[in-house]
C-alpha positions in Angstrom: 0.0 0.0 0.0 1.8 3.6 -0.8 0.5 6.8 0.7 0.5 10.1 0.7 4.0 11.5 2.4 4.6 15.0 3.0 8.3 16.3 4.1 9.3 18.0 6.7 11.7 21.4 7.4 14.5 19.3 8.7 13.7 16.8 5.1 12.3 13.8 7.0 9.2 12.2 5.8 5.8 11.7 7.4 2.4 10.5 6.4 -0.3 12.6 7.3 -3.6 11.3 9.3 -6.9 12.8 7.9 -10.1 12.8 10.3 -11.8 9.7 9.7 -14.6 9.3 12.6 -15.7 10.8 15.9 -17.4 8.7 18.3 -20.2 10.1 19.0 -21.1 8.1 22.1 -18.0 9.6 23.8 -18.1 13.5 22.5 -19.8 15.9 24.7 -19.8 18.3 22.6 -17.4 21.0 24.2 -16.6 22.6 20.6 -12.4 22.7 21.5 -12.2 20.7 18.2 -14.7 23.1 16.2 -12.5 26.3 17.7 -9.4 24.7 16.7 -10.2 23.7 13.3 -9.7 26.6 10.5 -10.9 24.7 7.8 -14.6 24.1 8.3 -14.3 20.5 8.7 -16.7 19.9 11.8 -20.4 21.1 12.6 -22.6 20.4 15.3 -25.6 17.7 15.8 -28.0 17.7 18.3 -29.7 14.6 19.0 -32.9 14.3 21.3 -32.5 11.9 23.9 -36.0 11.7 26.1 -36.5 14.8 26.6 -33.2 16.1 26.6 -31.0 17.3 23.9 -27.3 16.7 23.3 -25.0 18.4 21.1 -21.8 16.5 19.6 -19.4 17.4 16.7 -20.1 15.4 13.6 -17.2 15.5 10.6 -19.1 17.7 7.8 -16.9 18.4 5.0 -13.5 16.0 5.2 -12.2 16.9 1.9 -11.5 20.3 3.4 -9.3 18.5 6.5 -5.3 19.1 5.6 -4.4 16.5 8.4 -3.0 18.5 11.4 -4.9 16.7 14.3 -5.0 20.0 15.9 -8.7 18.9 16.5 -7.6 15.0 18.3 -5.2 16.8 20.2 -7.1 19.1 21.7 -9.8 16.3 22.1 -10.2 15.5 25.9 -12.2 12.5 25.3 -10.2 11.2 22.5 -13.2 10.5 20.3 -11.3 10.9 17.0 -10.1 8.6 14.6 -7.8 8.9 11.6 -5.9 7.3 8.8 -3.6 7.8 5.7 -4.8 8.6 2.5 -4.3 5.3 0.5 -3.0 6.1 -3.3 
């Protein structure tokens, strides 16, 4: 399997992980990832539970994701997944 590679400043390769999932069992929808994110990946879903509401990120547009993980890392709950892009 070959995928994408990117370089870095001191010439080193890397393969970058693009947003795959979020478990939305686990999110409570804080919004760190959505404040993090700069590329208009993420959105909101609310989901009414009896009587209650709850809000949790859902992954809207992932062809816009450039694979920082700047939205896992700041992920308290960990509900993110990634993976390579497969060529």
């Amino acid at each position: 399997m070959a995928y994408i590679t990117g370089l870095r400043r001191n010439k080193t390769e890397y393969t970058p992980e693009f947003i795959k999932t979020i478990d939305a069992e686990t999110c409570i929808g804080c919004a760190r990832c959505f404040k993090v994110c700069a590329h208009d990946v993420l959105t909101f879903e609310e989901v009414d539970e009896d009587d209650s509401a709850k809000m949790y990120m859902k992954v809207s547009n992932p062809d816009n994701c450039i694979g920082c993980q700047a939205c896992g890392r700041t992920c308290s709950k960990k509900c993110f997944a990634f993976e390579p892009v497969v060529l």
